[in-house]
C-alpha positions as CSV (number, residue, x, y, z in Angstrom):
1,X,-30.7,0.8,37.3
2,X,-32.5,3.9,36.9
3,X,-29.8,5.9,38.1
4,X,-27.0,4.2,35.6
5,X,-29.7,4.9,32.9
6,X,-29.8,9.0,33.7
7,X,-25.7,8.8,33.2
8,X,-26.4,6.8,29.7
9,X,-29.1,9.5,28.5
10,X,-27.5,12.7,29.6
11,X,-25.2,13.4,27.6
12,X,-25.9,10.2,25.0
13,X,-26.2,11.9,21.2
14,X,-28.7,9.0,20.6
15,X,-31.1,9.3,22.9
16,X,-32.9,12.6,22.7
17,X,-34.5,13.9,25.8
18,X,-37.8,12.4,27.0
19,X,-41.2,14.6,25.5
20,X,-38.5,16.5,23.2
21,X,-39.5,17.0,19.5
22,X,-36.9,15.9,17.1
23,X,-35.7,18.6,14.6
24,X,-33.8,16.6,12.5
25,X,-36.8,14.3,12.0
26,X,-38.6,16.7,9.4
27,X,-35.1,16.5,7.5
28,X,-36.7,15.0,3.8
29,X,-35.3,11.4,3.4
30,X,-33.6,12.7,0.4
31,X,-31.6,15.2,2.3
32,X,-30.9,13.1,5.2
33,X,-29.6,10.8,3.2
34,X,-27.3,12.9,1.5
35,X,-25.9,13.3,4.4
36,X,-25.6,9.7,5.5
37,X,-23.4,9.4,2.4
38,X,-21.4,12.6,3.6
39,X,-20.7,11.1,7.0
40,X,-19.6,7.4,5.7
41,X,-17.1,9.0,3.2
42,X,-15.7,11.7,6.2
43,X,-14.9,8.3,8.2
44,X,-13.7,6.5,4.9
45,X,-11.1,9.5,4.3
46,X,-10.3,9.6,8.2
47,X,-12.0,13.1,8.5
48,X,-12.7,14.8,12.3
49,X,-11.3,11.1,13.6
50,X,-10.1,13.1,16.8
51,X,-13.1,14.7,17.2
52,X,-15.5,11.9,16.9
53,X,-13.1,10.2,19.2
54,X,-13.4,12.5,21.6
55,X,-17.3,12.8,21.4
56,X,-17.9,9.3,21.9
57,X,-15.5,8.2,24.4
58,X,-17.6,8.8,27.2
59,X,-20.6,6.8,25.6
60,X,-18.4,3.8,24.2
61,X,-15.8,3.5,26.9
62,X,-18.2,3.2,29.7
63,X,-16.9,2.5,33.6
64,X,-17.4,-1.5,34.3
65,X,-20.0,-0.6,36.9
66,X,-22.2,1.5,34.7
67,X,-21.5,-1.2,31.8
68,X,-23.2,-3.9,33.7
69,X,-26.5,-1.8,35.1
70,X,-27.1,-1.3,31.1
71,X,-30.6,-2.1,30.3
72,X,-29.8,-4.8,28.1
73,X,-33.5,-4.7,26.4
74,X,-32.2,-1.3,25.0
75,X,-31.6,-1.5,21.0
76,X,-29.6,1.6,21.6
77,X,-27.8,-0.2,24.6
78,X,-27.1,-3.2,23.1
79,X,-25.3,-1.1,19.9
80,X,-22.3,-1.1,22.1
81,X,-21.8,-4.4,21.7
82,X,-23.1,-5.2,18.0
83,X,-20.8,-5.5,15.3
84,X,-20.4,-6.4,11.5
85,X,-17.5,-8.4,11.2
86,X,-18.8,-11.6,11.6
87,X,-21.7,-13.8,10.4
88,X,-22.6,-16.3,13.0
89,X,-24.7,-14.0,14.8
90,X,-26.3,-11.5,11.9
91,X,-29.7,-10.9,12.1
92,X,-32.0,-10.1,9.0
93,X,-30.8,-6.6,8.9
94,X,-27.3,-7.3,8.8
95,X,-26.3,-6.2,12.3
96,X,-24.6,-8.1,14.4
97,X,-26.1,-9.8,17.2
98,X,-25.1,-8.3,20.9
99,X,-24.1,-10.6,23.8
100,X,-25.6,-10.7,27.4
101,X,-22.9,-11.8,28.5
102,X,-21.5,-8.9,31.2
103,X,-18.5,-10.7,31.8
104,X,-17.7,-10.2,28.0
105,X,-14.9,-7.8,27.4
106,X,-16.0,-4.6,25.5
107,X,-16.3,-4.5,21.5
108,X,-15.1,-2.3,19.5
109,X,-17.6,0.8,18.2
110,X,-19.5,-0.2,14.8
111,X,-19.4,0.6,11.5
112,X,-20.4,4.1,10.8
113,X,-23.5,2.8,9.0
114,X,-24.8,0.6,11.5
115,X,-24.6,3.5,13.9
116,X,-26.8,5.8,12.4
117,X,-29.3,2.8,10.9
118,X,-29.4,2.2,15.0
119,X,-30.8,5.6,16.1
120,X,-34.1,5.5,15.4
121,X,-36.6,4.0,13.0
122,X,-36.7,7.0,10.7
123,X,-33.1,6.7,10.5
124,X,-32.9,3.2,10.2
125,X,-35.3,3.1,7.3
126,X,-33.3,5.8,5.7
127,X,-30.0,3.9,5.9
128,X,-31.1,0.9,4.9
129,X,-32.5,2.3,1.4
130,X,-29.4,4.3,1.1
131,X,-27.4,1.8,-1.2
132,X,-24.1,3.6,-1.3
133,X,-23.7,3.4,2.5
134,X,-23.4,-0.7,2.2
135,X,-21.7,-1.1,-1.3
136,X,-17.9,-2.7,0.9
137,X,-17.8,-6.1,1.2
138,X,-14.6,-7.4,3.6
139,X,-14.3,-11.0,4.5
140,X,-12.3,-12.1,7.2
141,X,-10.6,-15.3,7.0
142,X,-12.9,-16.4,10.2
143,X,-16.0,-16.1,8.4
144,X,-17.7,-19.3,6.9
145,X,-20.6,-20.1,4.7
146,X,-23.2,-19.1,4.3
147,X,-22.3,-15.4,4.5
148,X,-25.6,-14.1,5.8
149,X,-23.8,-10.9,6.2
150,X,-22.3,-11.0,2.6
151,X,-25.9,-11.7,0.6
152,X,-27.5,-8.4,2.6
153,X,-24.6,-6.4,1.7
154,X,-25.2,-7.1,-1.9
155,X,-28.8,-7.1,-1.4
156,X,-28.6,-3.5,0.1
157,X,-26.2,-1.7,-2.2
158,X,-28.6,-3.0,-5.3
159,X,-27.1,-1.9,-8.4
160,X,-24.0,0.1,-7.5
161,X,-20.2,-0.6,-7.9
162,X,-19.0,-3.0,-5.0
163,X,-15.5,-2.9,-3.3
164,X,-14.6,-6.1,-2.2
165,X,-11.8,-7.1,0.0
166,X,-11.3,-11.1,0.8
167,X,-8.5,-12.1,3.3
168,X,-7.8,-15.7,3.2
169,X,-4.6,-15.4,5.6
170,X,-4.6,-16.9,9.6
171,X,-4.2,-14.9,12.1
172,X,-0.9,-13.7,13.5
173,X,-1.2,-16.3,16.5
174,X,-2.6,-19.4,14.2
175,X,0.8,-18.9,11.3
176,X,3.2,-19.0,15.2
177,X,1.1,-22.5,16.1
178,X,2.5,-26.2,15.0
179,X,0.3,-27.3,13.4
180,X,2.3,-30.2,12.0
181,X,0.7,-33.2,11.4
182,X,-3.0,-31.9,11.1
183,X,-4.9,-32.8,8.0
184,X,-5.1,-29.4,7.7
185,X,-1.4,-28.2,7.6
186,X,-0.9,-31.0,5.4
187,X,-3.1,-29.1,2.6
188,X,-1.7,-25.6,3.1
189,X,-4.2,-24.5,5.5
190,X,-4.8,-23.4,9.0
191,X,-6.8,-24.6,11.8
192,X,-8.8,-21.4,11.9
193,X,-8.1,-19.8,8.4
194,X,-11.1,-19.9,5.5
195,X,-11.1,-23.3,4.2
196,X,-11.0,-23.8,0.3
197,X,-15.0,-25.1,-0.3
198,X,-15.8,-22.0,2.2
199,X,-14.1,-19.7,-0.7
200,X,-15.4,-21.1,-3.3
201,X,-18.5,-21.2,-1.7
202,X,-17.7,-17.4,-1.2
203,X,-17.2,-16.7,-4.6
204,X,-20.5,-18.2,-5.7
205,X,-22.1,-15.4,-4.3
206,X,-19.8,-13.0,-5.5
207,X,-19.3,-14.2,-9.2
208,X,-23.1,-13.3,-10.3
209,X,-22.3,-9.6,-9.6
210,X,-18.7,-9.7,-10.9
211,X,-20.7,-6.9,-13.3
212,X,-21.1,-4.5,-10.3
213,X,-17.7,-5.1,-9.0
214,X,-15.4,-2.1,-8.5
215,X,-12.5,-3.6,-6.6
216,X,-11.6,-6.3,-5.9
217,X,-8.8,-7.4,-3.2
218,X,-7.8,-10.8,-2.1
219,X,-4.8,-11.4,0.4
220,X,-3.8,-15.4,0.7
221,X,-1.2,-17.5,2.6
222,X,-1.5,-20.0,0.6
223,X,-1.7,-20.4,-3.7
224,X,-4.5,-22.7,-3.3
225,X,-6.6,-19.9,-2.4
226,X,-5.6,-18.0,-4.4
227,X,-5.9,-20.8,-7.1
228,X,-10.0,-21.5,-6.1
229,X,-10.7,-17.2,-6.4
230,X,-8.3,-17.7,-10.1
231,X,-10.2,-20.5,-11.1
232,X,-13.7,-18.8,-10.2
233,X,-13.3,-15.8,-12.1
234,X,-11.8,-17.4,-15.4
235,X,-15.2,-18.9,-15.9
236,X,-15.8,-19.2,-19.7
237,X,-19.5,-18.1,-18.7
238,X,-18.1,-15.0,-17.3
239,X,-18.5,-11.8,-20.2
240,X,-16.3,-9.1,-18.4
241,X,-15.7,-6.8,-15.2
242,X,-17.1,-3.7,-17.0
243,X,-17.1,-1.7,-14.0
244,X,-13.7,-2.9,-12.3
245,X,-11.4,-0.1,-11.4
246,X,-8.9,-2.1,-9.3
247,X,-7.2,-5.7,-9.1
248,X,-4.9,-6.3,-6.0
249,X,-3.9,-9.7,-5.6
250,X,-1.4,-10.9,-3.0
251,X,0.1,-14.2,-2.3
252,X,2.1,-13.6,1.2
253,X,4.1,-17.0,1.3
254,X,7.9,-17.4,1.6
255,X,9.0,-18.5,-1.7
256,X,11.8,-21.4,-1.7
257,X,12.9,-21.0,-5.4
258,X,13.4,-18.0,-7.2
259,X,13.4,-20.0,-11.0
260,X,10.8,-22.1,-10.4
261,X,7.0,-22.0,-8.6
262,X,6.2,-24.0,-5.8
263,X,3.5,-26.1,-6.6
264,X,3.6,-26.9,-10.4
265,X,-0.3,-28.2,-10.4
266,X,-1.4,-24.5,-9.7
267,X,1.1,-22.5,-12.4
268,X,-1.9,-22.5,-14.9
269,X,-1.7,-18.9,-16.2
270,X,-5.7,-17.8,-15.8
271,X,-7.5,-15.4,-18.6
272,X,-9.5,-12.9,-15.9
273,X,-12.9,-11.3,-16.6
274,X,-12.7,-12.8,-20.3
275,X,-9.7,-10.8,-20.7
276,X,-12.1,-7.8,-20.6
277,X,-12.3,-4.8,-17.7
278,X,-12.1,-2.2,-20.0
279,X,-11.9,0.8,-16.7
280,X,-9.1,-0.8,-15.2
281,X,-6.7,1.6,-13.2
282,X,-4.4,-0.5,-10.8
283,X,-3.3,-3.5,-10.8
284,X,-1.2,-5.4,-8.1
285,X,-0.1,-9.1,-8.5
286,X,2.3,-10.2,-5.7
287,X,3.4,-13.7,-6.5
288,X,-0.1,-13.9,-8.5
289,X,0.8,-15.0,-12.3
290,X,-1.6,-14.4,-15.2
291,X,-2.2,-14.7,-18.9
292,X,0.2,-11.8,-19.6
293,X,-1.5,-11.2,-23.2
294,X,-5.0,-10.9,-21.6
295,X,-6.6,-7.4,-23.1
296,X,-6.7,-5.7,-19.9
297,X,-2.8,-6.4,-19.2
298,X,-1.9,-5.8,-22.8
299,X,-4.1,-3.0,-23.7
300,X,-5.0,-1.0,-21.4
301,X,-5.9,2.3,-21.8
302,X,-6.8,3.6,-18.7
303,X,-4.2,1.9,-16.4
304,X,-2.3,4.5,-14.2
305,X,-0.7,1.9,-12.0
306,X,1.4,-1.2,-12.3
307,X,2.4,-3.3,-9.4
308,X,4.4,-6.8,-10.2
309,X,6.1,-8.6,-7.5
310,X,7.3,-11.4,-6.0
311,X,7.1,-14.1,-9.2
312,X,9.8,-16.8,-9.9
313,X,12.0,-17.0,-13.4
314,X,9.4,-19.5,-14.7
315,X,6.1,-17.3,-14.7
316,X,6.9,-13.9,-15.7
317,X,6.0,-12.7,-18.7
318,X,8.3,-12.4,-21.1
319,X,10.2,-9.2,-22.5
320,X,7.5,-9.2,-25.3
321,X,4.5,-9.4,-23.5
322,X,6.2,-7.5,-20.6
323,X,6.7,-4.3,-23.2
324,X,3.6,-4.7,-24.5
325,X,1.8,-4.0,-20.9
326,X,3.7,-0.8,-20.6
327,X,3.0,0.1,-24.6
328,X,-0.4,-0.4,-24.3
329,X,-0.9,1.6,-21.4
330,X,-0.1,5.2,-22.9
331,X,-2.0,6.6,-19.3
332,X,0.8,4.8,-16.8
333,X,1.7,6.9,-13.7
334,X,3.5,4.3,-11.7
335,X,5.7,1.2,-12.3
336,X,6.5,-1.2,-9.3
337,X,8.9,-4.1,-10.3
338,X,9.5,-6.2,-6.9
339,X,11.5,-9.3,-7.4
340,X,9.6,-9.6,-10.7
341,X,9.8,-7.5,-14.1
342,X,10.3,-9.5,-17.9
343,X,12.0,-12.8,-17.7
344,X,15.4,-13.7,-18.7
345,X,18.4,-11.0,-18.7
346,X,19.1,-7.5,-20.6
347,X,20.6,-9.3,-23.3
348,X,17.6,-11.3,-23.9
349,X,15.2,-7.9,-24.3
350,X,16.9,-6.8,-27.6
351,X,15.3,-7.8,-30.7
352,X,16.8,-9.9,-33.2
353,X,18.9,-8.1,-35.9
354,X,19.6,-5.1,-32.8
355,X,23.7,-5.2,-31.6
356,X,22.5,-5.8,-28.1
357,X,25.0,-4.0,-26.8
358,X,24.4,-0.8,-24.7
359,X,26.3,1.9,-26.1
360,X,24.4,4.5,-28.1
361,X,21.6,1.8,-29.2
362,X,18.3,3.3,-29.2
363,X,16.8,0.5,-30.6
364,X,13.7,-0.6,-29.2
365,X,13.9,1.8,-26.1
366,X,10.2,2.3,-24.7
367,X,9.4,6.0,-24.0
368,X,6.6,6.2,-21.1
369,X,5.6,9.4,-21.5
370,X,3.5,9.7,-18.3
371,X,5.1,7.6,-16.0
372,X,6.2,9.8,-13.0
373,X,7.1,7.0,-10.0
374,X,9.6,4.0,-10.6
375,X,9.9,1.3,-7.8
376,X,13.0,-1.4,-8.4
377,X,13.6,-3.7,-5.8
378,X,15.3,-7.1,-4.8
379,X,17.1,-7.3,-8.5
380,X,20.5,-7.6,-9.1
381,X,22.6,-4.5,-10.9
382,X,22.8,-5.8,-14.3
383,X,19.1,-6.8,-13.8
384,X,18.5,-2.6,-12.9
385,X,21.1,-1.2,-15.3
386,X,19.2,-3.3,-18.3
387,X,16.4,-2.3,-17.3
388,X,17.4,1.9,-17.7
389,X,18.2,1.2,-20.6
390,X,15.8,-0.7,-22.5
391,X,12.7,2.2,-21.0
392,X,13.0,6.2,-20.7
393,X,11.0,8.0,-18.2
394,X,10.9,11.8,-19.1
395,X,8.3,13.1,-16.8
396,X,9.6,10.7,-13.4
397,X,9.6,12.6,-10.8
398,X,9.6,10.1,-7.7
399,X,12.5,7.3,-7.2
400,X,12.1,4.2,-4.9
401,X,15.1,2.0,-4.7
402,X,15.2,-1.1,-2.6
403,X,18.1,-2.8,-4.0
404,X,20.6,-5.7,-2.0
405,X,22.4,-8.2,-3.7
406,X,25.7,-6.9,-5.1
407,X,27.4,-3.5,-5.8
408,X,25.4,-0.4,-7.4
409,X,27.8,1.7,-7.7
410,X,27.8,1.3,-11.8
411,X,24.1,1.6,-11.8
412,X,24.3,5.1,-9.5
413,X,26.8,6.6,-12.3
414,X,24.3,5.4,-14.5
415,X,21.5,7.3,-13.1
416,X,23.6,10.7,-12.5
417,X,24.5,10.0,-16.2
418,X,22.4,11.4,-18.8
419,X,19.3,10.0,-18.9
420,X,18.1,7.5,-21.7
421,X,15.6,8.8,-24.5
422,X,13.8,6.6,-27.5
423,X,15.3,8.8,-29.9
424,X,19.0,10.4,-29.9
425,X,19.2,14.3,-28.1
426,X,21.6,16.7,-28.8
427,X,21.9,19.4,-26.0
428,X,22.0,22.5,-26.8
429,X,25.7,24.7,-26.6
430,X,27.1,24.6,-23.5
431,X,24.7,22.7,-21.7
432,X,25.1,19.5,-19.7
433,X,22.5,16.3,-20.6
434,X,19.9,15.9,-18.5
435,X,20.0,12.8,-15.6
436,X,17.1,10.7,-14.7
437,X,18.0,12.1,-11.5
438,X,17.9,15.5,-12.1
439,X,14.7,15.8,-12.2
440,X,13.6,14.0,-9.6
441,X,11.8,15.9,-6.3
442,X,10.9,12.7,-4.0
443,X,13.4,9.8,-3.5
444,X,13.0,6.9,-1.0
445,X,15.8,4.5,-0.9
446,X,16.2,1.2,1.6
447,X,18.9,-0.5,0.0
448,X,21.7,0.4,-2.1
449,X,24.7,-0.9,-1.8
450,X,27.6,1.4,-3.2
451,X,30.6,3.4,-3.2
452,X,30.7,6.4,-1.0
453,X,31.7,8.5,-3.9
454,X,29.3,7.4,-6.0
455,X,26.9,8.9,-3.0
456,X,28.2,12.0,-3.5
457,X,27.9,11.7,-7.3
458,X,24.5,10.9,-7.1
459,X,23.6,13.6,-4.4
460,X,25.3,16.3,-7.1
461,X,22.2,15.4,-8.9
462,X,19.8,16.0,-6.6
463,X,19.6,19.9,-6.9
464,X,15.5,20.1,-7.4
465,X,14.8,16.8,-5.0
466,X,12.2,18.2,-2.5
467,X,11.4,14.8,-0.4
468,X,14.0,11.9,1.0
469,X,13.0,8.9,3.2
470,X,16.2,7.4,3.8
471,X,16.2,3.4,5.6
472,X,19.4,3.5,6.9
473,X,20.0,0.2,8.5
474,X,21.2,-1.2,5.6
475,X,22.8,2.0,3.8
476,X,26.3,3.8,4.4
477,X,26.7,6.2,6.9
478,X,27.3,9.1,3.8
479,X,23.5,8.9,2.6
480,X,22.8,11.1,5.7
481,X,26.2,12.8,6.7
482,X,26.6,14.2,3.2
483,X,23.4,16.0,4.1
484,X,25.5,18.7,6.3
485,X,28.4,18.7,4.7
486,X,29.6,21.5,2.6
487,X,30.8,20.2,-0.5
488,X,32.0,21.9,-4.3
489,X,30.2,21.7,-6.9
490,X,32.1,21.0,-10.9
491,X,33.4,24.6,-11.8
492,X,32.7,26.0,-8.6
493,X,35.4,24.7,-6.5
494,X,35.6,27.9,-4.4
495,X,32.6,28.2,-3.6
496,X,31.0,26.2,-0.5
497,X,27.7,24.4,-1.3
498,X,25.6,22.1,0.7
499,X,24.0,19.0,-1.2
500,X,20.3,18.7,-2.2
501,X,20.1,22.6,-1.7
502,X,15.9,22.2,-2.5
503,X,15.4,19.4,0.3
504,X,12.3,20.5,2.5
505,X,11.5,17.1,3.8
506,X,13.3,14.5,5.5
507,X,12.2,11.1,6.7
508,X,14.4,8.3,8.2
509,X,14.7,5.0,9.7
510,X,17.1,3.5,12.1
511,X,18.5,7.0,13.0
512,X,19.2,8.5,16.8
513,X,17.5,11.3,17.5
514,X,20.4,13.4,18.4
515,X,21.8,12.7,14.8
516,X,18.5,14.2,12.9
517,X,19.1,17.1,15.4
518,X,22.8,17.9,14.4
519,X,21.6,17.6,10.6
520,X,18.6,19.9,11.1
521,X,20.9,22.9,12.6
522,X,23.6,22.0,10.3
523,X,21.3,22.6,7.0
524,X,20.0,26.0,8.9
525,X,22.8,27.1,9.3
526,X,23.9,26.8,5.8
527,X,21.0,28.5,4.9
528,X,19.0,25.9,3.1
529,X,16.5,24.6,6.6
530,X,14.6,21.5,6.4
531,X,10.6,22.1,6.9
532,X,9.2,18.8,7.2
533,X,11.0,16.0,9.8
534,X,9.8,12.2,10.0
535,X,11.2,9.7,12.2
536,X,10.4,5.8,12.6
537,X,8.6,5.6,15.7
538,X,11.2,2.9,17.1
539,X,13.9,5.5,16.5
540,X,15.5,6.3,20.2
541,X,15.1,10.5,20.7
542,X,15.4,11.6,23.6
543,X,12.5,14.1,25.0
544,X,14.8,17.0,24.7
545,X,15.8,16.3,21.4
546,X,11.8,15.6,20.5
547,X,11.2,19.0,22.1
548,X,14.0,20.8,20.3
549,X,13.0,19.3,16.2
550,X,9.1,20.1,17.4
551,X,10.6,23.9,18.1
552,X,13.7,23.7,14.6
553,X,11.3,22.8,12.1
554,X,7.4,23.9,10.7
555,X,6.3,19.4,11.2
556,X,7.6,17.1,13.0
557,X,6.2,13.3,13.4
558,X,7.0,10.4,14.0
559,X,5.9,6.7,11.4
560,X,5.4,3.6,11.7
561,X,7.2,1.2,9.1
562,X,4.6,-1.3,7.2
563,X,5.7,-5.0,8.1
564,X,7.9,-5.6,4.6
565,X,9.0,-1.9,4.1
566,X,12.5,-2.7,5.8
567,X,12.6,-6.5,5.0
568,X,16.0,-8.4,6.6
569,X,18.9,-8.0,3.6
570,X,21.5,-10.1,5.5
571,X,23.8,-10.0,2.9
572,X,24.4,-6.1,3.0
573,X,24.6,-6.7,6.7
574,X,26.9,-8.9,7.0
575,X,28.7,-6.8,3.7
576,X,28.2,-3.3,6.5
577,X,29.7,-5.6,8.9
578,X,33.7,-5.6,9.3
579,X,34.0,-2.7,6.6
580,X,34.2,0.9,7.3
581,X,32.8,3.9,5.6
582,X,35.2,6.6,4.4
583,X,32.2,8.7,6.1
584,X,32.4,7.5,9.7
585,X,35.0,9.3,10.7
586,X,34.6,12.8,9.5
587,X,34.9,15.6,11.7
588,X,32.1,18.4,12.3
């Protein structure tokens, strides 16, 4: 034992060496503290991750044989093992209880701030009466009342803003299981997700500090969860969320109407925080409905982002309460409309006595001064084109479009067209009218079915875009080959251009390697070079290829794809199928 313990001290940055005076113990409490708080937001930010890595690997990942000699009466020792996920074994301090158990496989390291509050009884006490260090609260749907863990958390960060993330959805392996038949699947839950009573039992200890809340996340499988956490912070007794900066709420569950919500006995639309959180900055409801007239929907003044997504005909707001959420937010940096936006058709949004039609009607357009990224996705073209033309965005300068059912190619000479306004605008002599797409520099687009022509009208419009993240599993062929190939430009028909002349960065999905390659020396040679390259990581490229773009261009990386990013859209692949673009065929 003694001799696994002289390979554990040696080069262990916890242990200092025997009779040795500790420097960094005459650090004042105030100082040292300062730079707990340093450390924990480095880690938060992903700061000096290699490094750290690298540092600790030889502590952390020990060899199985020097694992099991471990003096397992050693607080330092047993760190290895401690963690802070879960509750059933918490002792008063918060930390995790270690197994004995040397057949147990190893944990993963701890929390930042359990590290350092393990080094040493200075540093514990330190860490402990450091408040900031303990002010984020996540609940795994494992964990069960009473939340030891959860009451020392709020005990420890005292007075400050809490950030508190709830997840209420089964694991990976429990949503594959059948289930069928269980009491449990029978009311929307599973075998080892958080029960509802355990939630509500939850937010009983959260609620009474609903002042101190800064965030607040909560990811469900099931409305009924969602429903209990609703229901809990609609309290009449409940005054406000004065401090709340950010409201994510997600409701992951395949929906199996579009019109109308699953499970009528939960589509109560819930006033929040007594309508008041007055520093509000983001809010995300994905298939979560509200009061849409609530004050902090309808008035809010410090909103920069807007995410809505995901909600059937029957509980979107409507075009009135929908315009008066974007009105009352003069500070609005980002839209996101998912599958959701105001109810009913374009037709609907035009007040009475207006000719509804879509001409040169500037009545009721909605200028948003300083909105600069627009997300539309899963809507259908008259849906989008509506939408264009009901709100003006003069500052956007970032584009997402995820768009499937039907043909876009309208909407696309819509965009390169010139761009909506609240009030008429003459140009000046000689000059063209300014397209929404003009002055775009970042564009991101994973479904758009269209013309190839209209590609290439679009793409004409593009001279200042800097960034494009193209998804091309369900796009034409031309989104990408246009990319290297010359083309003339209106007036200029002798002279050979190359599209999106600014482009520095490219990122792609569903794209051979050897592909990006051609494109990259294609744009060089035509004198406008990519910088920046970005590949999805599933993307076949071959290691000469990798080696090649690493040499062509200043970054080269590859991504991984979030889970919904590049969601199935059957019909354009079935619409891709059979039908060939004008593009596939062109010659170098």
């Amino acid at each position: 034992m003694d001799c696994y313990s002289n390979v554990l001290t040696k080069d262990n940055p916890f242990v200092p060496p025997k009779g040795a005076r500790c420097p960094v113990n005459d650090i004042p409490p105030e100082l040292l503290s300062l730079i707990f708080e340093v450390g924990a937001r480095s880690i938060e930010d992903g700061e000096d991750e290699d490094e750290e890595d690298e540092a600790m690997a030889v502590y952390w990942n020990l060899e199985a044989g020097a694992k099991d000699g471990v003096d397992e009466d050693s607080e330092t020792t047993n760190l290895k093992r401690s963690r802070v996920t879960g509750n059933d074994g918490v002792d008063e301090d918060g930390s995790s209880e270690s197994s004995t158990d040397s057949d147990e496989t190893f944990e993963p390291v701890p929390s930042f701030q359990v590290l350092i509050s393990h080094v040493c009884h200075h540093w514990r006490v330190v860490a402990l009466n450091t408040p900031s260090l303990w002010t984020e609260i996540d609940v795994s749907p494992l964990d069960s009342p009473p939340f030891e863990r959860v009451q020392i958390l709020l005990g420890r960060s005292k007075s400050l803003p809490i950030d508190i993330r709830i997840d209420c959805e089964p694991p990976d392996d429990d949503e594959e299981e059948d289930s069928s038949g269980s009491e449990d699947s029978e009311l929307g839950q599973y075998p080892r997700s958080m029960t509802f009573s355990d939630l509500d039992n939850l937010m009983s200890l959260l609620v009474p500090h609903i002042s101190r809340w800064g965030s607040i996340e909560v990811a469900v499988a099931c409305y009924k969860h969602m429903f209990v956490f609703l229901s809990a912070v609609s309290d009449p007794s409940i005054a406000g969320a004065p401090q709340l900066e950010a409201l994510q709420l997600y409701h992951h569950e395949d929906a199996e109407s579009l019109t109308a919500f699953a499970q009528p006995d939960l589509v109560q639309h819930f006033k929040l925080f007594g309508g008041v959180a007055p520093r509000l900055k983001s809010v995300a409801l994905w298939g979560v409905h509200v009061d849409w007239c609530q004050e902090w929907l309808s008035c809010g003044p410090n909103l920069l982002d807007v995410e809505l997504a995901y909600h059937t005909d029957d509980v979107r707001p409507s075009w009135t309460q929908f315009a008066a959420i974007i009105r009352g937010a003069p500070k609005l940096e980002t839209l996101s409309l998912c599958s959701s936006g105001p109810l009913g058709t374009p037709n609907d949004w035009y007040p009475e006595g207006s000719s509804g039609s879509y001409g040169d009607d500037y009545t009721g357009v909605i200028e948003l001064h300083s909105l600069t990224h627009l997300v539309l996705a899963f809507h259908l073209p008259v849906y989008v084109s509506g939408l264009l033309r009901r709100l003006a965005f003069p500052a956007l300068k970032s584009l997402t479009l995820d768009l499937d059912d039907g043909d876009f190619t309208d909407l696309v000479v819509q965009l390169a067209g010139p761009m909506m306004t609240a009030v008429p605008v003459a140009p000046k002599d000689g000059e063209k009218k300014r397209s929404l797409l003009s002055g775009l520099d970042t564009l991101k687009i994973s479904g758009l079915p269209c013309s190839d022509r209209s590609v290439e009208l679009m793409y004409t419009e593009l001279g200042n875009l800097k960034a494009l993240n193209l998804a091309m599993t369900y796009l034409s062929p031309a989104f990408l080959q246009l990319l290297y190939h010359p083309c003339s430009l209106p007036g200029q028909r002798d002279v050979c251009h190359v599209y999106l002349p600014s482009l520095a960065t490219l990122s792609t999905a569903d794209v051979p390697g050897h592909q990006i390659r051609e494109l990259v020396q294609k744009r060089k040679e035509a004198g406008v070079p990519l910088k920046a390259v970005y590949m999805e990581e599933n993307d076949e490229v071959t290691d000469h290829d990798l080696q090649w773009l690493k040499d062509n261009v200043e970054e080269f990386d590859f991504f991984e794809a979030s889970d919904d990013e590049f969601e199935s859209l059957a019909d354009i692949e079935e619409e891709h199928e059979g039908s060939e673009s004008e593009w596939e065929e062109v010659d170098d």
